[in-house]
N, C-alpha and C positions, 0 to 999 in steps of 0.2 A: 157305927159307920161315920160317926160326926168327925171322931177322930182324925178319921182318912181324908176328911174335904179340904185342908191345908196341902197336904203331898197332893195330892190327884189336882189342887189348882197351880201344882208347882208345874206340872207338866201342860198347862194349858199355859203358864206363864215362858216354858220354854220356847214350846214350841207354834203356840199361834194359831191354833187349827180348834175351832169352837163347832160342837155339834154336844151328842150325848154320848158319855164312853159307858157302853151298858157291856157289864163281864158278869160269869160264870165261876166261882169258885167253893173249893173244900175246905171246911176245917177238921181238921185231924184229932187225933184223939189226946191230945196234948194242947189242944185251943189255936193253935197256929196255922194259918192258913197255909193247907199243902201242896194248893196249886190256885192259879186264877189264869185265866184265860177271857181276854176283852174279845167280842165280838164285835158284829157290825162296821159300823166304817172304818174305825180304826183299829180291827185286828191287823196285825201286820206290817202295822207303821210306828214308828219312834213316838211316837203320843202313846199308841196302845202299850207301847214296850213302857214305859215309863208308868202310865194308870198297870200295868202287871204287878210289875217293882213296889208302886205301894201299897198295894193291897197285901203282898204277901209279906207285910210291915204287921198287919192287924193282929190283934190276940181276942178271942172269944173263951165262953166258958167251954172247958173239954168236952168231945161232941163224937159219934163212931162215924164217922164219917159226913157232916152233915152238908150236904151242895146245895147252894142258895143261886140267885141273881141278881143284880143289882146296876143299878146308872145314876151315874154324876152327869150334868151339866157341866158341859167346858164353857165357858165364855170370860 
């Protein structure tokens, strides 16, 4: 996840909006995250769409489906 903390502060650097972007997502059976979906405040707004976009950047080791959660601090 360390990886993702540069992208997920790009989208705090866009857009300005500092809270916790805590998402929901799968990694697939190929290591690749095959969906994320951000919760909480910023489900639904151009930060969360942006904290989605990187996450679905990540690669893990190949997994059957395995769904995790996780939060960055925006600031």
């Amino acid at each position: 996840m360390n990886a993702l903390k540069p992208k997920v502060q790009d989208c705090y650097n866009q857009f300005k909006v500092p809270g916790m972007a805590t998402f929901n997502f799968v990694i697939g059976k190929n290591g690749k995250v095959s969906s994320s979906t951000v919760t909480g405040k910023f489900a639904g707004t151009p930060t969360g769409a942006c904290v989605e976009k990187a996450i679905k950047t990540a690669t893990f080791p190949p997994s059957d489906g395995l769904s995790a959660s996780y939060a960055f601090p925006l600031k």
